[in-house]
SETOR-83617 format. One record per residue (C-alpha): residue in three letters; x, y, z. Coordinates in pm, 1 decimal. Each point is the difference from the previous one (the first is absolute). Layout:
BEGIN
+------+----------+----------+----------+
: type :       px :       py :       pz :
+------+----------+----------+----------+
:  ALA :        X :        Y :        Z :
...
+------+----------+----------+----------+
# end
This chain:
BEGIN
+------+----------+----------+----------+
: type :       px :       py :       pz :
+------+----------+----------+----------+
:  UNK :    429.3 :    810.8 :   3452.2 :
:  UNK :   -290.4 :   -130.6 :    160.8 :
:  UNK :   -112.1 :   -347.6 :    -32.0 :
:  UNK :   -358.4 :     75.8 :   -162.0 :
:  UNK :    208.3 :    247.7 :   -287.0 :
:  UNK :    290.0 :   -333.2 :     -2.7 :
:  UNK :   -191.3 :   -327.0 :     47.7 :
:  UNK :    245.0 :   -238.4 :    -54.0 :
:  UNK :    285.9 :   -182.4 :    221.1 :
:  UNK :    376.7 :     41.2 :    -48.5 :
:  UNK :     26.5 :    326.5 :    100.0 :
:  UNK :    297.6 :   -138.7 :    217.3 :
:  UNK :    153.5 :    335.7 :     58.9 :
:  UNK :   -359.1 :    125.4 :    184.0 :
:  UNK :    -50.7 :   -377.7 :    137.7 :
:  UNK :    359.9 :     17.3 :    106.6 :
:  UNK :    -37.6 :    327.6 :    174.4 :
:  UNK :   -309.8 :   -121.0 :    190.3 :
:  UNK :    187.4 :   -291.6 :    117.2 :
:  UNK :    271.4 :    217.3 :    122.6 :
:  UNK :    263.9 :   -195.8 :   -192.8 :
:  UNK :    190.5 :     91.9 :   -303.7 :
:  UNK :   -129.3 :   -153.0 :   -346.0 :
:  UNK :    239.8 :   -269.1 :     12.3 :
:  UNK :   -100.4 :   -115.4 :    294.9 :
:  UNK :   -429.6 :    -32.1 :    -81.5 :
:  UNK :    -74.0 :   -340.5 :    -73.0 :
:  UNK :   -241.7 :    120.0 :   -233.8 :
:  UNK :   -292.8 :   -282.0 :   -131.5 :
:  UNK :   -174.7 :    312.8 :   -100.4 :
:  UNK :    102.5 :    -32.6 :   -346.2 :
:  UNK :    -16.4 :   -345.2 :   -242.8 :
:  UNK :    336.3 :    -36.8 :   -138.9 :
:  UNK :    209.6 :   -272.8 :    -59.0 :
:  UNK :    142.4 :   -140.6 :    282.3 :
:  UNK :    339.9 :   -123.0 :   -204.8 :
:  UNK :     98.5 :    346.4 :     -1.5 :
:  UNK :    202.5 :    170.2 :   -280.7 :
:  UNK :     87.2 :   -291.5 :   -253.8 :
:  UNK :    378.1 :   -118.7 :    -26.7 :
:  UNK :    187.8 :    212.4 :   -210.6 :
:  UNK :   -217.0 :    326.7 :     49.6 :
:  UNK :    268.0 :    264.3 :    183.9 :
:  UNK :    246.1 :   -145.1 :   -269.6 :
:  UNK :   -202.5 :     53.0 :   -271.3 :
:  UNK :    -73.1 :    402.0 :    157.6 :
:  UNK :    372.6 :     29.7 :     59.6 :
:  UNK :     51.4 :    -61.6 :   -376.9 :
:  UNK :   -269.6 :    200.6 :   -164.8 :
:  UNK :     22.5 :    276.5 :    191.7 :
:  UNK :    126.6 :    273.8 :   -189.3 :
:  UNK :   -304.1 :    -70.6 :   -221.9 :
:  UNK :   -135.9 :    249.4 :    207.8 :
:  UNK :    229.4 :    294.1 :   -127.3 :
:  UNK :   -246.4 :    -74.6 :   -303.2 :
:  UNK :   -373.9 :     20.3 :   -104.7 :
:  UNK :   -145.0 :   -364.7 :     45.0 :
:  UNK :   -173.7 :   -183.6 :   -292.7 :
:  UNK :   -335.9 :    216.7 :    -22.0 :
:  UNK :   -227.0 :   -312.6 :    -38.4 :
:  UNK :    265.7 :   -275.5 :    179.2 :
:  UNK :     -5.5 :   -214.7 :   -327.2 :
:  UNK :    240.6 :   -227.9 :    164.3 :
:  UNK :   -238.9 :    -18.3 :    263.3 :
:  UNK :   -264.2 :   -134.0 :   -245.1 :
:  UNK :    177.2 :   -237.4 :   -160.9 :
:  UNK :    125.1 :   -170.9 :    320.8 :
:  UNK :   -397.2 :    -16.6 :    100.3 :
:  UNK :    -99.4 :    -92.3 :   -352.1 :
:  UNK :    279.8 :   -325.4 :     76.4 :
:  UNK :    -99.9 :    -90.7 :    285.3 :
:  UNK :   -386.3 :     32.8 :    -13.7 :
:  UNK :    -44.2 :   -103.0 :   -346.4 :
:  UNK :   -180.6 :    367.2 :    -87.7 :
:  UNK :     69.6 :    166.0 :   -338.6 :
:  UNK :    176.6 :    306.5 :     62.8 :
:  UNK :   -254.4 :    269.3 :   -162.7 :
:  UNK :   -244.7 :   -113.3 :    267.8 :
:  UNK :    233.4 :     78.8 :    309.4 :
:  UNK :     37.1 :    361.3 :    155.8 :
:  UNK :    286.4 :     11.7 :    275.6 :
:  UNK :   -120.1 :    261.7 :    273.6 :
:  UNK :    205.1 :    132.8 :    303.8 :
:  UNK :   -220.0 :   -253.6 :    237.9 :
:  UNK :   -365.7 :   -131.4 :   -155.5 :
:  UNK :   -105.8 :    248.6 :    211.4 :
:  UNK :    113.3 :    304.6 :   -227.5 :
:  UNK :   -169.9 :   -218.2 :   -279.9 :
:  UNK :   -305.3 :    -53.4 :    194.9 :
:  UNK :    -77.2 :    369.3 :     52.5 :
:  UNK :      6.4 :     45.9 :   -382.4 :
:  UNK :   -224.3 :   -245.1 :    -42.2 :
:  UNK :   -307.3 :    176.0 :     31.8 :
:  UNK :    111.0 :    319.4 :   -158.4 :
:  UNK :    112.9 :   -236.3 :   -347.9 :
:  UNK :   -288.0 :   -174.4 :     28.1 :
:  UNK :   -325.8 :    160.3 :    124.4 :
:  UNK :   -288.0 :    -91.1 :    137.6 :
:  UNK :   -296.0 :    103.0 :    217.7 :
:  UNK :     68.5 :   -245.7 :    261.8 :
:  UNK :    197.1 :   -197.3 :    180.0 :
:  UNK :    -82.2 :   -346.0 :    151.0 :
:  UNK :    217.7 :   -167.0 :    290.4 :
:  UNK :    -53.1 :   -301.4 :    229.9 :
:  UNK :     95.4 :    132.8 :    346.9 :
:  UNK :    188.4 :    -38.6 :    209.3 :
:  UNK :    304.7 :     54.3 :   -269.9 :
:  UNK :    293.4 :    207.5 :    -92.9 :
:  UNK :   -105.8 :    350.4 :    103.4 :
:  UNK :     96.0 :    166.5 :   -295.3 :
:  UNK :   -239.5 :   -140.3 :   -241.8 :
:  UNK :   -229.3 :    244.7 :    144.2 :
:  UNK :    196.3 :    255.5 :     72.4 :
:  UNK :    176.1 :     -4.4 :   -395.6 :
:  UNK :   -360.3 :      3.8 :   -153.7 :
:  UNK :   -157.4 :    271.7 :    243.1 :
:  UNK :    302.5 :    228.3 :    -76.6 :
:  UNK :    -66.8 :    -73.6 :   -373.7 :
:  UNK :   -373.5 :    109.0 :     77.3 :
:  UNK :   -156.4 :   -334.7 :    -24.5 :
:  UNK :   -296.3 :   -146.3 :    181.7 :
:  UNK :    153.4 :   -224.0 :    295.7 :
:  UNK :   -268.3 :   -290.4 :     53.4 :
:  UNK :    147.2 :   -279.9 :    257.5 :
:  UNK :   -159.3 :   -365.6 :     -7.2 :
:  UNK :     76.2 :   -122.0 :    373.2 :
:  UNK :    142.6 :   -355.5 :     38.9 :
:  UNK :   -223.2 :   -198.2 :    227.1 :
:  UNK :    227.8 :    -37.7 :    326.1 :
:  UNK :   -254.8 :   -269.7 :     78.8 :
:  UNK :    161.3 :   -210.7 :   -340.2 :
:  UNK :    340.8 :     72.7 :    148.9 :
:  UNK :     53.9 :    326.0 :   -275.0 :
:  UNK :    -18.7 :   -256.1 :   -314.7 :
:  UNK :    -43.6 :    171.6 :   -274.6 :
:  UNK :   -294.7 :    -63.6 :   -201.2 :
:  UNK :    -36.4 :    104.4 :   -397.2 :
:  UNK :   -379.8 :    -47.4 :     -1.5 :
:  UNK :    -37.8 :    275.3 :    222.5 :
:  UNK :    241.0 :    233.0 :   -161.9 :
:  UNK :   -190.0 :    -53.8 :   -342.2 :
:  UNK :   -312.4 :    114.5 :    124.8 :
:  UNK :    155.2 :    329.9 :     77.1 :
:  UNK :    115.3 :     45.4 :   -361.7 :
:  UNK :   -175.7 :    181.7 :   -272.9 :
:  UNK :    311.7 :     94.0 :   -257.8 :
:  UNK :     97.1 :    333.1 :     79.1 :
:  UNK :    260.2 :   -122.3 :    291.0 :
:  UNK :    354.0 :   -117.2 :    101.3 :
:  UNK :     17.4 :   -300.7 :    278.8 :
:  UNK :    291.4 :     11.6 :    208.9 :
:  UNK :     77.5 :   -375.5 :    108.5 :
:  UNK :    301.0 :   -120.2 :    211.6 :
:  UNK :    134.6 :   -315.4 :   -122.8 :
:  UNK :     80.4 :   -105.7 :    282.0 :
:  UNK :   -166.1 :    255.4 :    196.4 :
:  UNK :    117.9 :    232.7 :    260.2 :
:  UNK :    -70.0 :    -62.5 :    301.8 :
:  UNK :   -121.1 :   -280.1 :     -3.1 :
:  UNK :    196.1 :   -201.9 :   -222.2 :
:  UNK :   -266.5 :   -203.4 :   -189.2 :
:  UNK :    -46.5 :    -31.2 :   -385.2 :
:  UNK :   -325.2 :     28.4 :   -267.9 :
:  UNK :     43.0 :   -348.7 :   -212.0 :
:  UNK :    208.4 :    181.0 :   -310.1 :
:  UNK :   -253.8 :   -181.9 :   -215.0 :
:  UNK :   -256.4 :    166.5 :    135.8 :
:  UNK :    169.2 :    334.3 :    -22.8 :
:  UNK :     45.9 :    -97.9 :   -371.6 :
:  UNK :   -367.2 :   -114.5 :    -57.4 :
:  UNK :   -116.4 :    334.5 :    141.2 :
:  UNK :    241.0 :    250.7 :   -221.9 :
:  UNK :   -191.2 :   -200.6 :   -291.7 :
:  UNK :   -366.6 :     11.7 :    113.5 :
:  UNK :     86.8 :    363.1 :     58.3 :
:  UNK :    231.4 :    147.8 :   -270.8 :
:  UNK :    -83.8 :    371.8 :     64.2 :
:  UNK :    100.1 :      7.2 :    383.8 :
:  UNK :    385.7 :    -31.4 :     43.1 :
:  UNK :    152.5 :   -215.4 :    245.6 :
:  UNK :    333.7 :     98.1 :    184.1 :
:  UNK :    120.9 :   -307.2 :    152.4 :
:  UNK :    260.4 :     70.8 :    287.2 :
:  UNK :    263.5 :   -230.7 :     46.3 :
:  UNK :    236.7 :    107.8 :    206.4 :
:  UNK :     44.3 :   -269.0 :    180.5 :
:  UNK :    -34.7 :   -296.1 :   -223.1 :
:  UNK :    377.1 :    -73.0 :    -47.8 :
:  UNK :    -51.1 :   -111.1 :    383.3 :
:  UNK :   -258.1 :   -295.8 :   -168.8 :
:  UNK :     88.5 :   -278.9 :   -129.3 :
:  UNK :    -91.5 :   -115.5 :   -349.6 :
:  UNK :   -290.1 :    274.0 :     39.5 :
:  UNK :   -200.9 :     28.5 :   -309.4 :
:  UNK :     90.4 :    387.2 :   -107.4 :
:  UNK :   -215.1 :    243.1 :   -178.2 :
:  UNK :    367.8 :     87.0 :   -196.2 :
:  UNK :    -74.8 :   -309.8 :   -201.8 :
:  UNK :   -338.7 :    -74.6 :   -201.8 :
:  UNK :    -69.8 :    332.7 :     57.2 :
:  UNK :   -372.0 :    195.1 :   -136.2 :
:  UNK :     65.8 :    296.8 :   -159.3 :
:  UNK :   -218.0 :    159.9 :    239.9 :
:  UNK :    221.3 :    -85.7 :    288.4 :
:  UNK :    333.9 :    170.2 :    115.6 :
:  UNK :    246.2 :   -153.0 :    269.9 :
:  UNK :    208.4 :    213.1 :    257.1 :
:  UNK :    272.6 :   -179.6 :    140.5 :
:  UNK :    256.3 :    140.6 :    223.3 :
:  UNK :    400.5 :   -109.8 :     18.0 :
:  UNK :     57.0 :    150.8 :    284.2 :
:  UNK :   -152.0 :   -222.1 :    251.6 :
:  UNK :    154.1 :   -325.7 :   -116.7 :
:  UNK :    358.9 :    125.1 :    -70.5 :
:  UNK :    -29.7 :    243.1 :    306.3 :
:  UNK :     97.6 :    333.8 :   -137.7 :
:  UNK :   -308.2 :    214.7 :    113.4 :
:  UNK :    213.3 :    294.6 :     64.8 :
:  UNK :    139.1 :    -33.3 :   -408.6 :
:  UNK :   -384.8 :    -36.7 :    -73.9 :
:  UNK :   -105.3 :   -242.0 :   -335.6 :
:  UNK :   -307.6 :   -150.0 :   -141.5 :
:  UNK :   -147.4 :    -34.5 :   -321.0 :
:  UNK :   -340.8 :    -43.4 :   -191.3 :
:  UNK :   -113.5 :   -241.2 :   -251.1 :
:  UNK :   -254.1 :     22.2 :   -261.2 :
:  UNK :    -86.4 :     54.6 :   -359.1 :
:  UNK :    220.4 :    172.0 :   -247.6 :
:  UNK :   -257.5 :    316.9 :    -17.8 :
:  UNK :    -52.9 :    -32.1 :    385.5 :
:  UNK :    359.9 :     21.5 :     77.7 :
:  UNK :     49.7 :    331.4 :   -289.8 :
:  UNK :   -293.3 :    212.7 :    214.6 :
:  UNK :    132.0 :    -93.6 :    312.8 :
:  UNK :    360.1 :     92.3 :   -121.0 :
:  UNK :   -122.6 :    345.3 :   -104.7 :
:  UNK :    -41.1 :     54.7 :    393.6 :
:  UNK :    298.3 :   -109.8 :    122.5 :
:  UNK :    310.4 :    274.1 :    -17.4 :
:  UNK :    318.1 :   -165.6 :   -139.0 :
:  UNK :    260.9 :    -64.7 :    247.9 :
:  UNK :   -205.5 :    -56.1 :    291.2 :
:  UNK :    185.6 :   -318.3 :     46.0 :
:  UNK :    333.1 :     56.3 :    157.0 :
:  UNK :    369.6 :   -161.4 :   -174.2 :
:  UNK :     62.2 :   -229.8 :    316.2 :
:  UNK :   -342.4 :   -120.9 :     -0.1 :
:  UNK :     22.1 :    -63.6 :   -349.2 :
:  UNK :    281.4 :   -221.8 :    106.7 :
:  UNK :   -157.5 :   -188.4 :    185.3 :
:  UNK :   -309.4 :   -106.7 :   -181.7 :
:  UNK :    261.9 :    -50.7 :   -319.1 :
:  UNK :    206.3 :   -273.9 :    212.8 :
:  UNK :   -212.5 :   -120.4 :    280.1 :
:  UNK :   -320.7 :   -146.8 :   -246.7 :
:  UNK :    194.3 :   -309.3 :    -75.9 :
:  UNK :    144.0 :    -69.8 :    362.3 :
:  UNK :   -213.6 :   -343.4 :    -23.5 :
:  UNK :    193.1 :   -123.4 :    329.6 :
:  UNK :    -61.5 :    335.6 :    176.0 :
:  UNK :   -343.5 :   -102.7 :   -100.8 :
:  UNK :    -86.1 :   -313.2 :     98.3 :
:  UNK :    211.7 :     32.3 :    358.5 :
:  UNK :   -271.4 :    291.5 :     57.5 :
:  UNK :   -295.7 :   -234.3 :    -70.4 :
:  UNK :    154.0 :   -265.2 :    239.2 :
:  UNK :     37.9 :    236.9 :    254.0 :
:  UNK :   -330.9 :    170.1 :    -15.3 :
:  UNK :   -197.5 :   -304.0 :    -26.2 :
:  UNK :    146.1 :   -142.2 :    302.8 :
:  UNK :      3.3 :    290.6 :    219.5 :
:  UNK :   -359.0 :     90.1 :    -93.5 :
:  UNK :   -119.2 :   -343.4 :     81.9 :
:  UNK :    230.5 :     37.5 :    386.6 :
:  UNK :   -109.5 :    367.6 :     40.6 :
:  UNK :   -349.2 :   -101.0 :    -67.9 :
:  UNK :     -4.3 :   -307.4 :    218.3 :
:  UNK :    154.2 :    253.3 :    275.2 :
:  UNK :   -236.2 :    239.7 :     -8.3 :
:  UNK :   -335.0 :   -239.1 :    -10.3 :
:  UNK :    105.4 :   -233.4 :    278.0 :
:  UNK :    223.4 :    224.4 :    222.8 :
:  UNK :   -223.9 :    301.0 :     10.3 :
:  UNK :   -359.0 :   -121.8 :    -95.1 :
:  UNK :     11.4 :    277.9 :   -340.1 :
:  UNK :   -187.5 :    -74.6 :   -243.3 :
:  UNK :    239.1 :    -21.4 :   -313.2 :
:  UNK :   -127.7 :     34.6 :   -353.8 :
:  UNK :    161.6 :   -285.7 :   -239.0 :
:  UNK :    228.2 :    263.1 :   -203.6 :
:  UNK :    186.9 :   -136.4 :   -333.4 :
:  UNK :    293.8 :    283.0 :     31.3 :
:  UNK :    245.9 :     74.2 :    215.0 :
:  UNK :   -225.4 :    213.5 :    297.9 :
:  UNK :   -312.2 :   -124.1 :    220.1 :
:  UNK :   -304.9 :    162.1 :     79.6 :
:  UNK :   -112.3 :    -63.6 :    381.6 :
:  UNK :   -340.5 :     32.5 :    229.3 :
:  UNK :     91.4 :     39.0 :    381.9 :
:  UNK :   -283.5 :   -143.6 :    138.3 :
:  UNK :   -136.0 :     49.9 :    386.3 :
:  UNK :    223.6 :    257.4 :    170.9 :
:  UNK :    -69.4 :    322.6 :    108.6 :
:  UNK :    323.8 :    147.6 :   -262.0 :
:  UNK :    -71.1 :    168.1 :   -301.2 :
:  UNK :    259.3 :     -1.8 :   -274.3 :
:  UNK :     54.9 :    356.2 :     95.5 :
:  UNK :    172.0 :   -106.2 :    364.8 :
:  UNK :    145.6 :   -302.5 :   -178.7 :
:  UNK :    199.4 :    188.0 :   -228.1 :
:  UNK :    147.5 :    239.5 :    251.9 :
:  UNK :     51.3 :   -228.2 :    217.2 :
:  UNK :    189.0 :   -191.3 :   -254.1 :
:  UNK :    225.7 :    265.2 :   -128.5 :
:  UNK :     97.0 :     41.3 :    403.4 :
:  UNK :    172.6 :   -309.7 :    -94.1 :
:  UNK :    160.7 :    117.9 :   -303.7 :
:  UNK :   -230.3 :   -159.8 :   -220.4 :
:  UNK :   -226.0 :    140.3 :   -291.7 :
:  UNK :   -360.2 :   -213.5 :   -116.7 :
:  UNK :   -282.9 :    160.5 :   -222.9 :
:  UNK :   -280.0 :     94.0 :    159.9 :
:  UNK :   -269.3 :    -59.5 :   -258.0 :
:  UNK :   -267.7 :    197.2 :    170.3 :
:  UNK :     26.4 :    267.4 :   -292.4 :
:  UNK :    -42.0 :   -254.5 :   -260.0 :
:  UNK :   -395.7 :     38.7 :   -115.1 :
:  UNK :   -214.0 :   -302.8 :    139.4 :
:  UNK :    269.3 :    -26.0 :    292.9 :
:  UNK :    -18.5 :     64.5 :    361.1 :
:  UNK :    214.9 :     47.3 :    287.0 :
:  UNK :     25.6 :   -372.6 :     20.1 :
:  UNK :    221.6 :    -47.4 :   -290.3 :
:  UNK :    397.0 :     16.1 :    -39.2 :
:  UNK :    199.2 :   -112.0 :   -309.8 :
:  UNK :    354.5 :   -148.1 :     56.7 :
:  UNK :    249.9 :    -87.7 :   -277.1 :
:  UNK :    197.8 :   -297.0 :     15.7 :
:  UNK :    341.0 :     22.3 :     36.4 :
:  UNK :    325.6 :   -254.7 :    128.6 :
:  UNK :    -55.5 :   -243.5 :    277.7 :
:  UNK :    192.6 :    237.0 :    259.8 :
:  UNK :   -232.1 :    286.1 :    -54.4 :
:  UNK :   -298.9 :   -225.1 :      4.5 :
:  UNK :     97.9 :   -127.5 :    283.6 :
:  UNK :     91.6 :    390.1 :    174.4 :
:  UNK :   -375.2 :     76.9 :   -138.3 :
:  UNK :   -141.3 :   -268.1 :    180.6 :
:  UNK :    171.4 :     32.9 :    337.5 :
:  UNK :   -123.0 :    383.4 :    -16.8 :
:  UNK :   -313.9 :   -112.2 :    -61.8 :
:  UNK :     59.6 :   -261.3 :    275.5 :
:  UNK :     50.9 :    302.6 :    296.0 :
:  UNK :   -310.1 :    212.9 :   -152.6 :
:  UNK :   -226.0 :   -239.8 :    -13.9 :
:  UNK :     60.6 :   -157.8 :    305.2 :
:  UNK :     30.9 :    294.1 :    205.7 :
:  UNK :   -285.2 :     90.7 :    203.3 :
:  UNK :   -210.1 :    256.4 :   -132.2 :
:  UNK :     52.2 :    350.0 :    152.1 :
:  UNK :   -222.4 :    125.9 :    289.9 :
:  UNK :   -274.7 :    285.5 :   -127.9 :
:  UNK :    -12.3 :    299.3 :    213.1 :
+------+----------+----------+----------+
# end
């Protein structure tokens, strides 16, 4: 599939093949997951559940819900379990119509491409790059007149940053007709972040995915948040079953894993700040303060576009995002997840031979 038809990374399998290596072999920052890996216990816990599979899974993963109702403190009516928040995002607009849809870009492609498929209005608010991408509610309100959804990324991807929740929350109540999907995938990778699953208006409906911080994206889990109504429409567009008996598993046991937890945050917060550091004084990039466990960089004053970058990265067996098909986003501008010291440190010498080398001679 071609990149504009699939524009996301962690296609390691098609990264992997460009490389020339197998898919065990890509170092692949492509993709934001957690850099722990699988958490303790997780092939055990497979190797015992298995046969579940000989059998029809739970059609709405109740046990699912009531390990996310534990942990997040969310009253289990008002939580839909979806095979990745991305199945649950794609209903969204089909549950809940509306004429348009709003969305600070750069972000998650499919915000737009979930509401155009739904036959809504895609209108895009560009972040100023000059303002380093921060978002800005002001501006957003201006665009609203009640008959829309806002997509928000909370933190957002690609570049990491955050609205004030407050703000998020003042907004959903100056403007109770427009709905408000708050995206946070990544905020398990934030510490003490002040979530939209909590103190919640009625107007506003959370997508979080499981997958990225427990690092199952090939089991696929996420769920949505919202009011009791809200949850009953968007349940009516979700098939049962969609969410498989192993991954079911997982989100069941791995919710209260509080040490799995806080070794992640550790780790992320002091490889972001290393990576970061790296990649600002080493190279000259310009790297966008990020909250969650992947950076968003400028190269600044060579004659490489992220284009040659990329390739010339995966001739070294490793994958980065090019961001250059991320709306508001040039060829200047590659994402990188943060992973383990070693593969930091593998990213960096790469970067270390490309970026030195001299360029190559035009003919």
């Amino acid at each position: 599939m071609s990149r504009s038809l699939f524009p996301h990374g962690g296609d390691v399998r098609r990264l992997a093949a460009r490389a020339g290596v197998s898919p065990g072999e890509l170092l692949d920052f492509s993709a934001n997951i957690n850099p722990l890996g699988l958490p303790v216990g997780f092939r055990r816990l497979i190797r015992r559940r298995l046969n579940e599979i000989l059998h029809y899974p739970e059609p709405w993963a109740a046990g699912v819900i009531a390990a996310v109702s534990r942990c997040y403190g969310i009253p289990p009516e008002e939580i839909l379990i979806g095979n990745g928040s991305t199945e649950i995002l794609y209903a969204l607009p089909r549950a809940l119509p509306r004429a348009r849809a709003v969305i600070p870009v750069p972000s998650y492609a499919d915000y737009a491409t979930a509401s155009a498929v739904a036959g809504m209005e895609v209108v895009k608010i560009a972040l100023c790059e000059g303002r380093h991408f921060v978002p800005e509610m002001a501006a957003l309100e201006e665009r609203l007149r009640g008959d829309e959804t806002v997509f928000i990324g909370q933190p957002n991807n690609p570049t990491g940053l955050s609205f004030p929740a407050e703000a998020i929350r003042d907004a959903a109540r100056r403007h109770p007709k427009t709905v408000f999907v708050v995206d946070e995938a990544f905020a398990d990778f934030v510490p003490a972040m002040d979530r939209l699953l909590v103190n919640r208006p009625p107007n506003v409906i959370v997508l979080c995915s499981l997958t990225k911080f427990y690092a199952i994206p090939g089991l696929r889990l996420g769920f949505a948040a919202g009011a009791a109504a809200v949850i009953e429409k968007l349940r009516r567009f979700i098939p049962p079953w969609t969410v498989n008996a192993l991954a079911q598993a997982a989100g069941e046991t791995f919710l209260d894993d509080d040490d799995y937890r806080r070794r992640t945050l550790n780790l992320v917060g002091k490889e972001r700040r290393f990576l970061s550091e790296c990649l600002r004084n080493r190279f000259g990039f310009h790297v966008y303060p990020g909250e969650a466990n992947f950076l968003l960089a400028r190269m600044n004053g060579r004659d490489m576009d992220v284009s040659q970058l990329e390739k010339k990265m995966l001739q070294r067996g490793i994958a980065i995002r090019r961001c250059d098909n991320f709306a508001g986003l040039d060829g200047r501008f590659f994402r990188v997840a943060v992973r383990k010291r070693s593969e930091n440190e593998a990213l960096l010498a790469a970067l270390q031979e490309v970026w030195a080398a001299p360029p190559s001679p035009t003919r």
